[in-house]
N, C-alpha and C positions, 0 to 999 in steps of 0.2 A: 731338259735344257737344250737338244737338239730336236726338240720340235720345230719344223716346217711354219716359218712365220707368214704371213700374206695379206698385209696388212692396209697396200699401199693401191690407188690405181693402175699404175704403173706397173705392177706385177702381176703376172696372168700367171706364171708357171717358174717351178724350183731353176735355178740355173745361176751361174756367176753374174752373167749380165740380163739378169733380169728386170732388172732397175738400172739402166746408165743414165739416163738423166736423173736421179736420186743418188747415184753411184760418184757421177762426172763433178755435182754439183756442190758436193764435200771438197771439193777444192776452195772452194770460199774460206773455209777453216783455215786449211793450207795458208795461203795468202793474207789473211787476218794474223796468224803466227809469228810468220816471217816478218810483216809488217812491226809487229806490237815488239819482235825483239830487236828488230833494226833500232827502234823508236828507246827502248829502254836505256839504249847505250851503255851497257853495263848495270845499269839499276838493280838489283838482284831481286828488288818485287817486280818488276815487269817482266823481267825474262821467268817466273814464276810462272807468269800469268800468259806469256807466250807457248809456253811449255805446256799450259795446261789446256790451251786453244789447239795445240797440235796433237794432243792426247784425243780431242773431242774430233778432229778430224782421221785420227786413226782408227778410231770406236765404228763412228756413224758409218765410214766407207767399207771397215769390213761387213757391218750389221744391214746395208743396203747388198753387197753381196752377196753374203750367203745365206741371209735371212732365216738365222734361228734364233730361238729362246736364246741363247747366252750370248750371244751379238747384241740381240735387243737392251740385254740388260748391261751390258758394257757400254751399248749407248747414253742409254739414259743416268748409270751409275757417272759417266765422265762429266756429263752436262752437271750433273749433282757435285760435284767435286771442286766444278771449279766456282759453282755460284757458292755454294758454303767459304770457300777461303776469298773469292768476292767481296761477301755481306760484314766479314772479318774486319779485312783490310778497309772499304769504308768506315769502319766504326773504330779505324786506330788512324789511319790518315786523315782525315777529313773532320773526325770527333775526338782524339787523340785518349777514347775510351779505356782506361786502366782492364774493365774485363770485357774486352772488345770478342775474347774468344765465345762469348756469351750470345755470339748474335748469330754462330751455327747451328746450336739446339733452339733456339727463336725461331729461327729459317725454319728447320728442319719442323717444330712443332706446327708453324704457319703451312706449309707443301702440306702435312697429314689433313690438315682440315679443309682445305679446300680440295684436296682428293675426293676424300669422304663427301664434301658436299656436293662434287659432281665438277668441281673446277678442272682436273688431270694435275698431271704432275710439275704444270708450268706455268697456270696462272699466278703460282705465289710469287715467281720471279717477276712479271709484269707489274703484281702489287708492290713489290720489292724497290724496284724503280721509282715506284708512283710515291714511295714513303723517301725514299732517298731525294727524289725531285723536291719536297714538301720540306721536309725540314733543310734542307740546304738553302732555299729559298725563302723561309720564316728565318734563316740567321744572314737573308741577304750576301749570302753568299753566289759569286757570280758561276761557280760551277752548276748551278743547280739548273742552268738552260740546258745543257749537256747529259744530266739524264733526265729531262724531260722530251727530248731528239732521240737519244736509245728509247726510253720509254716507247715514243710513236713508233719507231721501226721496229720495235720486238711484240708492239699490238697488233702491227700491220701482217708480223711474220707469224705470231699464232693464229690471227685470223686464217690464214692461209693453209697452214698444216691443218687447223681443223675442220677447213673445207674438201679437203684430199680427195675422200670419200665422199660427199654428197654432189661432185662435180664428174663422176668418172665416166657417166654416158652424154657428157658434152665436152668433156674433154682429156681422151682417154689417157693422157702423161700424167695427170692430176695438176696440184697445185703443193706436194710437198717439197721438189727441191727449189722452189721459192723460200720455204722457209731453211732451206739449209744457204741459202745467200743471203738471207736479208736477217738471220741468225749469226753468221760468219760478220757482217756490216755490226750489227748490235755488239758482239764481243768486243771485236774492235773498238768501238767506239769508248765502252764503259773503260777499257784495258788503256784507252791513250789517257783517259781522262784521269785514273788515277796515277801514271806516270808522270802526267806535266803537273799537278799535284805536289808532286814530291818530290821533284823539280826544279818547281818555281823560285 
């Protein structure tokens, strides 16, 4: 678990700041956090869900620093964390779903199979979006513009991340902490949406 991770353009060699722009750009988290609990005004799911935006900017920034095996995976376990209590809370606010806890192991079963099929660990959340945008919109509900907007910015920001790597000899910073901004923009965005939700 402390294997030497090197994953990124940006990173030539072991060091604290061997990624500051991947490192710097985990402030978006930050500032989505702060934003989303300013926003909640008490709400106790929103400040939940702020909480859980500042957890994903403590993960990523040390896992850009010191880049090991268990950084990585505290990265990736926080992103996991907060989209499972996410896809929850859409399916009790928004569907006012009696076993709305049901729609974590759904997640979690949808993440395995598009892993397996070559998708990574994050195009279920884009499809996630994509079903949320769809049925919101089939009950003519006006929120459903609002994640079809996250939807395009969390496409535009996978796009990105998983360009990292095929851009490094034209652009040696790569193209990941784009998606740690326009990731940190996406959280935000799903996080206000279900706060003025609940609200209203």
């Amino acid at each position: 678990m402390t294997d030497y991770v090197d994953g990124y353009c940006e990173r030539v060699a072991p060091g604290l700041w061997g990624e500051p722009l991947n490192s710097l750009s985990n402030l978006a988290f930050l500032v989505a956090a702060v934003l989303v609990w300013r926003l909640a005004a008490g709400d106790r799911v929103g400040r939940l869900l702020a909480v859980l935006i500042g957890l994903v900017f403590v993960a990523s920034t040390v896992f850009h620093l010191v880049a090991t095996r268990w950084a990585a995976t505290a990265d990736s376990v926080s992103i996991l964390v907060f989209v499972l209590v996410y896809v929850v809370l859409f399916a009790r606010v928004f569907h006012h779903w009696r076993w709305a806890w049901l729609a974590a192991p759904a997640f979690l079963a949808l993440t395995v199979v598009t892993a397996l099929l070559g998708g990574g660990l994050y195009l279920s959340a884009l499809i996630g979006l994509g079903i949320f945008a769809v049925l919101l919109a089939f009950r003519r509900d006006v929120y459903w513009t609002h994640f079809a907007v996250a939807g395009a910015v969390f496409a535009l920001s996978l796009s990105l991340r998983t360009l990292d790597r095929d851009v490094c000899d034209y652009v040696p910073a790569g193209t990941h902490f784009l998606w740690h901004l326009l990731n940190g923009l996406a959280l935000y965005l799903v996080s206000r949406t279900v706060i003025r939700r609940r609200t209203a």
